[in-house]
VOPAGU-2260 file (C-alpha; in pm, 1 decimal, decimal comma):
REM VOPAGU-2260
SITE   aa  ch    i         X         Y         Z
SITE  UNK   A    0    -970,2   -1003,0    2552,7
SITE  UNK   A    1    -931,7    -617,7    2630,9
SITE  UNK   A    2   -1161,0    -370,2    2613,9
SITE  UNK   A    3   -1040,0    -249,9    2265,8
SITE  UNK   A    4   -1021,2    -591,8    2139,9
SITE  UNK   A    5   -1302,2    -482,3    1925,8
SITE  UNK   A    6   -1183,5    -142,7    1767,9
SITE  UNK   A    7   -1050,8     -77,6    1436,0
SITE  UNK   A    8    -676,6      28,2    1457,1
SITE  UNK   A    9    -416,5     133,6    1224,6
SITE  UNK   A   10     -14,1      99,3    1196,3
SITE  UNK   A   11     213,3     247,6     995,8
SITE  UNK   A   12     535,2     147,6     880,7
SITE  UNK   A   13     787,0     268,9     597,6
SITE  UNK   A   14     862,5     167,1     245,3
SITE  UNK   A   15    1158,6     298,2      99,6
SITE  UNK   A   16    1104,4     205,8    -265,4
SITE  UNK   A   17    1434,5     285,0    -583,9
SITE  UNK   A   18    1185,5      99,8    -809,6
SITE  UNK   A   19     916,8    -134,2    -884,2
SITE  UNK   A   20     839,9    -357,9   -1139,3
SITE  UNK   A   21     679,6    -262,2   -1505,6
SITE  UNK   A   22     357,2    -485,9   -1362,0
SITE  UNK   A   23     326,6    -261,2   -1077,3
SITE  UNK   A   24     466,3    -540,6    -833,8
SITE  UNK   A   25     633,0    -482,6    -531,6
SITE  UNK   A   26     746,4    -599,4    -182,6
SITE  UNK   A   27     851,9    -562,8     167,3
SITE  UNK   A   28     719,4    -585,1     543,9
SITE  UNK   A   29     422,9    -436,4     687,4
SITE  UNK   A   30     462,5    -553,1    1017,5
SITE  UNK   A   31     823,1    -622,8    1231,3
SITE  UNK   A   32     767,0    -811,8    1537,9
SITE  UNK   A   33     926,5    -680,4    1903,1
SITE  UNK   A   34     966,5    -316,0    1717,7
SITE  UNK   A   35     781,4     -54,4    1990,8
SITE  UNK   A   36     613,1     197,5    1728,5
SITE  UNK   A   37     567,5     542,3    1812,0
SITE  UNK   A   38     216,4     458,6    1956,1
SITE  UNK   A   39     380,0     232,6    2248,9
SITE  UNK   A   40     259,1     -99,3    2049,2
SITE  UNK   A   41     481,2    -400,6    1944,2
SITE  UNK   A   42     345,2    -711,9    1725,4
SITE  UNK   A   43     466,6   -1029,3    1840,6
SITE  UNK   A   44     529,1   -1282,5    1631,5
SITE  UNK   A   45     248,6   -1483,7    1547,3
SITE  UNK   A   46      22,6   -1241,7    1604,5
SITE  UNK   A   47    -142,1   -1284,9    1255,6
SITE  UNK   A   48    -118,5   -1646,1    1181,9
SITE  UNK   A   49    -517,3   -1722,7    1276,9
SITE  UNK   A   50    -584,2   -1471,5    1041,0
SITE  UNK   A   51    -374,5   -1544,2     768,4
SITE  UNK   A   52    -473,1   -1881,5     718,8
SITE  UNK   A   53    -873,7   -1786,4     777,7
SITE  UNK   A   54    -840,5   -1543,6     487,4
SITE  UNK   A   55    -506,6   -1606,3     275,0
SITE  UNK   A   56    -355,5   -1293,9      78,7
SITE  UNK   A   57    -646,7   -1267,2    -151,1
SITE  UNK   A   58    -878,8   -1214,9     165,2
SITE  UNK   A   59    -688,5    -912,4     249,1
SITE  UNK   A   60    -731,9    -587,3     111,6
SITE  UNK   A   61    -482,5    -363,1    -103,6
SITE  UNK   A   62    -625,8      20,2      35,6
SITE  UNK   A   63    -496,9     375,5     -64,0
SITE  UNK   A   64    -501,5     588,6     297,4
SITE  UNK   A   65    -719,1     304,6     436,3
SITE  UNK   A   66   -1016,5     423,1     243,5
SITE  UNK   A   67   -1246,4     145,5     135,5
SITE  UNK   A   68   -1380,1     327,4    -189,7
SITE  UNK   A   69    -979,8     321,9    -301,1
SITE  UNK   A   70    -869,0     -92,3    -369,9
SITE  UNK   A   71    -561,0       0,2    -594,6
SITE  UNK   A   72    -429,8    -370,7    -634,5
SITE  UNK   A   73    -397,1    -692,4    -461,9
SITE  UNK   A   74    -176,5    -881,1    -249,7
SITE  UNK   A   75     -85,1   -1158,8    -428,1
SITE  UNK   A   76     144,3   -1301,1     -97,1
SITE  UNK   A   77     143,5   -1210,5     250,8
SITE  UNK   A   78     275,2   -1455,3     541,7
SITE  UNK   A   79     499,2   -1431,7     892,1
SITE  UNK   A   80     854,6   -1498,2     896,4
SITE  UNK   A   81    1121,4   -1489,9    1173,9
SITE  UNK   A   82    1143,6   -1091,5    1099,5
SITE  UNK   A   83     758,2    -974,9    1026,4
SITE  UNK   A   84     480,0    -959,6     793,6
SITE  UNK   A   85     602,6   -1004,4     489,2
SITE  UNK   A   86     379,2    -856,5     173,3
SITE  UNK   A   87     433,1    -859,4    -200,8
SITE  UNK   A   88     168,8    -674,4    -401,4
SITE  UNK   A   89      72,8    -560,2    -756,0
SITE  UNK   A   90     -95,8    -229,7    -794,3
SITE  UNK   A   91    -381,8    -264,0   -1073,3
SITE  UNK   A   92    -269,1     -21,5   -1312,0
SITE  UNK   A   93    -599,1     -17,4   -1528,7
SITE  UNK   A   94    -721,6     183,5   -1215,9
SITE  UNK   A   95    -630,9     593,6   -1217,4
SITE  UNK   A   96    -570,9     623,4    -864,4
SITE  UNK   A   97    -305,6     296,6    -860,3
SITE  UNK   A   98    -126,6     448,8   -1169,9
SITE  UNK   A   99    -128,7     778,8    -947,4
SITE  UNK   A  100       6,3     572,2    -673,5
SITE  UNK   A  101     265,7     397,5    -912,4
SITE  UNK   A  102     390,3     720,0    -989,8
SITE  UNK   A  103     417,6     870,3    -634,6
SITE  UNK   A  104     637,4     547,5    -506,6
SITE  UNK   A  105     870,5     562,7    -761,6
SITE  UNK   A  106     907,7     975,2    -731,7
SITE  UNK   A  107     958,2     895,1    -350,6
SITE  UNK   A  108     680,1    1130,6    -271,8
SITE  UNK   A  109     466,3     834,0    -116,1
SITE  UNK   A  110     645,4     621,8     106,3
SITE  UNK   A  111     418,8     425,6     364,3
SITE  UNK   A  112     238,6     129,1     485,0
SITE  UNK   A  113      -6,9      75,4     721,2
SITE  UNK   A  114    -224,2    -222,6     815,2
SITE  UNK   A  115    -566,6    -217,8     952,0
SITE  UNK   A  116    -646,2    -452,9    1177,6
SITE  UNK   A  117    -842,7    -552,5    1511,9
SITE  UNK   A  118    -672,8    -629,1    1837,9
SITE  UNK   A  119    -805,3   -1013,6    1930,4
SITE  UNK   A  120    -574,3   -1012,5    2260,4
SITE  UNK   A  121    -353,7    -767,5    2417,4
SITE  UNK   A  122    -103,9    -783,8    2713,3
SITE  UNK   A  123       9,7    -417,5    2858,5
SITE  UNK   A  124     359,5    -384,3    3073,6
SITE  UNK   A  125     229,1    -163,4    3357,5
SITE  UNK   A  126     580,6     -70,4    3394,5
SITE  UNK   A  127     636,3      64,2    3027,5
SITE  UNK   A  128     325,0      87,7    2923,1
SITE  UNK   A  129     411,5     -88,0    2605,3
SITE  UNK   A  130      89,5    -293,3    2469,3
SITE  UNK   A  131     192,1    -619,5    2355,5
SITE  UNK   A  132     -31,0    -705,5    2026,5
SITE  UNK   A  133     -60,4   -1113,6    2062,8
SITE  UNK   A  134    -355,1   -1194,1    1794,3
SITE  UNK   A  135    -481,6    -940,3    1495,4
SITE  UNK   A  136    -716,4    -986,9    1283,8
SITE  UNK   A  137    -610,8    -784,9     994,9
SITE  UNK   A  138    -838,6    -724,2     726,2
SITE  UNK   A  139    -655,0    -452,0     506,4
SITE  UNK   A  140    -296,3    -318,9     451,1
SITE  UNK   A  141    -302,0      40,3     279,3
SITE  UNK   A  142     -44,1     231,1      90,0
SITE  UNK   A  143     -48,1     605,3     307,4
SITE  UNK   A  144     164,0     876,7     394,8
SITE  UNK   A  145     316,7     853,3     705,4
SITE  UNK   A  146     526,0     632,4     896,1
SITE  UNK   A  147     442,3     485,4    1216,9
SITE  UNK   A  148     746,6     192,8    1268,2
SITE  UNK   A  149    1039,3     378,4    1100,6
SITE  UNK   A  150    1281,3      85,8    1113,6
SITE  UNK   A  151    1051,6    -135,5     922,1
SITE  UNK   A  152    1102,0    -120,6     527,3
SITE  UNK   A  153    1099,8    -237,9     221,8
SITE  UNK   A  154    1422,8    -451,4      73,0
SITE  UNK   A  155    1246,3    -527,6    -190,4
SITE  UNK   A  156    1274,6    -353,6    -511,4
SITE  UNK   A  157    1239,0    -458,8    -927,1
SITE  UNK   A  158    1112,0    -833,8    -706,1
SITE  UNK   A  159    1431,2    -904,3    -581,8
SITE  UNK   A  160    1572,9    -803,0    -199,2
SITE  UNK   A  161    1874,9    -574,4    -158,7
SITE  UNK   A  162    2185,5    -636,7      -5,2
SITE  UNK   A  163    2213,6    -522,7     359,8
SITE  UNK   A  164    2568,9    -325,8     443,3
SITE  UNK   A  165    2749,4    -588,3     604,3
SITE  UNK   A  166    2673,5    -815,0     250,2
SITE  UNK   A  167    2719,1    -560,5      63,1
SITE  UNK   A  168    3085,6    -497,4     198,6
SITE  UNK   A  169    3149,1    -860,0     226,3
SITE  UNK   A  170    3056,8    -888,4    -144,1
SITE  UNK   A  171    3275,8    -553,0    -257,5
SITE  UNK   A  172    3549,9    -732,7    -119,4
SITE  UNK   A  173    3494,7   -1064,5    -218,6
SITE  UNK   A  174    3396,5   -1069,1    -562,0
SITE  UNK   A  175    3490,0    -708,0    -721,5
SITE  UNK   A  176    3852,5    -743,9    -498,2
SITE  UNK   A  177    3831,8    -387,7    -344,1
SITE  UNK   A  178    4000,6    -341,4      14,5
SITE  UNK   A  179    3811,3    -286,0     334,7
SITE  UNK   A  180    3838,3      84,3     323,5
SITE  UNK   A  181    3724,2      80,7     -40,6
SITE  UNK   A  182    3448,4    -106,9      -9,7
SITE  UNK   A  183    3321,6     134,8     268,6
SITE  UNK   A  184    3400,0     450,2      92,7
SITE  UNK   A  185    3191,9     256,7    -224,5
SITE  UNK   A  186    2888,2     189,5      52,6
SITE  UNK   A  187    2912,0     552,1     194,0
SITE  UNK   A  188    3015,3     799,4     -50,8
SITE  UNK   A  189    2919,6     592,7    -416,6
SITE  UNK   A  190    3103,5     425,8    -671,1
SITE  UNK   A  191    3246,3     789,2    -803,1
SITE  UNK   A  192    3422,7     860,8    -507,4
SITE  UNK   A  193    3626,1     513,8    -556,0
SITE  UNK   A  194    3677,3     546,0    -944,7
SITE  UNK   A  195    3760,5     915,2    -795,8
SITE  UNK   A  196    4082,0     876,4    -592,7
SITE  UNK   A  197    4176,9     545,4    -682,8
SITE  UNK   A  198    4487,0     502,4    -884,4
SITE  UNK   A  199    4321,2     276,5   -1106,8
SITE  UNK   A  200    4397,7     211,5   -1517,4
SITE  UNK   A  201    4193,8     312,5   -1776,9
SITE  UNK   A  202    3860,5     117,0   -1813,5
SITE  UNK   A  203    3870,4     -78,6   -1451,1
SITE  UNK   A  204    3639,1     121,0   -1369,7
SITE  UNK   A  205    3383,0      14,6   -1620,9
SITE  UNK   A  206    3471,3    -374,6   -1502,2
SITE  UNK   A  207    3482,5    -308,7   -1160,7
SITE  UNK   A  208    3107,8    -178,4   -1182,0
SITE  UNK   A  209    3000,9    -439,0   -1376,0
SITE  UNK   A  210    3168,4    -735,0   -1081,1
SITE  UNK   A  211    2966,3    -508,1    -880,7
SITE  UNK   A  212    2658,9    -570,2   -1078,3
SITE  UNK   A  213    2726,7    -951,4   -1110,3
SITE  UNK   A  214    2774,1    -984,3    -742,8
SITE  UNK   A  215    2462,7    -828,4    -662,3
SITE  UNK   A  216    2253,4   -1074,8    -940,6
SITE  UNK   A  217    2429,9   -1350,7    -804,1
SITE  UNK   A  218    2310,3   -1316,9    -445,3
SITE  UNK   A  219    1986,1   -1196,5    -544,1
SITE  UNK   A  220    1928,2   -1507,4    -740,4
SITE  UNK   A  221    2091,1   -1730,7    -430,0
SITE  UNK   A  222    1853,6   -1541,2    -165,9
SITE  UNK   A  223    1506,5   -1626,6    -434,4
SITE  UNK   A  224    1656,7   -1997,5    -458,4
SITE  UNK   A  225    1650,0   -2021,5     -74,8
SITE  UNK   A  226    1240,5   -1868,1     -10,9
């Protein structure tokens, strides 16, 4: 155990939220393993297992800017997979500060996580100087203001995970019969700039976005089957 094995630390990561449910509910990572932050620190995996199963989700704390006099909601599931920590939370919106909080996320004007946590054991690459978090005990993940791990986010939105790019094209093409090219114009530019400059006849459009929409339930409700 290192010398700061005791000390309270703090990482951020980002959420990138279109919506969240009426309840308040809402999901994503707060953790990706084998990511260097900005602070020279990756989590590797496992790193919270001890301390998820000593305290479960309800053991951990739902914070606004890590301040203990601010619980806005609990976690209701929290737990490691092959990519990170994976949270889902509802914010208690009987509480001001969690409807204020409710209200920031969906304007986009608050767009952060960050867990709080202590380093158990540590391993530092004298060459990089990368530390190498191997246990945390983490005790609190809060909903702040700035990022520490850009590339970790949220896919999560309305309960259900979005499509990555490559899906999303594969999808386009597969179910809503658009050609390569169209499908990435539709990923890049929007469904108007397909409906736009594609010879099309009248009212295609309208079905087109609604294969779209089917698509997307589909593999939403094929991606909840298999978790």
């Amino acid at each position: 155990m290192g010398a700061d094995a005791m000390s309270c630390e703090r990482k951020y990561v980002d959420l990138v939220l279109g919506d969240v449910e009426t309840d308040g509910t809402f999901s994503g990572y707060a953790s990706l393993f084998g990511k260097v932050d900005l602070g020279k620190d990756v989590v590797e995996r496992g790193a919270f297992a001890r301390s998820l199963k000593a305290r479960g989700a309800s053991g951990i704390r739902m914070l606004f800017q890590h301040d203990p006099n601010e619980p806005i909601g609990a976690w209701t599931e929290i737990r490691e997979d092959a990519r990170g920590l994976f949270v889902r939370g509802r914010l208690a919106k009987d509480v001001g500060r969690a409807r204020d909080v409710l209200n920031l996320m969906r304007g986009g004007a608050l767009d952060g996580l960050s867990i709080g946590f202590h380093a158990v054991r540590t391993r530092r690459d004298a060459a990089s100087g990368v530390r190498r978090i191997l246990e945390a005990d983490l005790w609190e993940i809060s909903i702040v203001t700035f990022p520490m791990l850009p590339e970790a986010r949220v896919e999560t939105v309305k309960g259900r995970r979005l499509p990555t790019i490559r899906e999303f094209e594969s999808w386009l093409r597969r179910d809503a019969g658009l050609t390569r090219s169209e499908a990435r114009r539709v990923i890049s530019k929007g469904f108007a700039s397909l409906v736009g400059g594609r010879d099309a006849a009248a009212g295609s459009e309208a079905a087109l976005l609604e294969t779209i929409r089917q698509a997307t339930r589909m593999i939403n409700q094929t991606r909840k089957s298999l978790t």
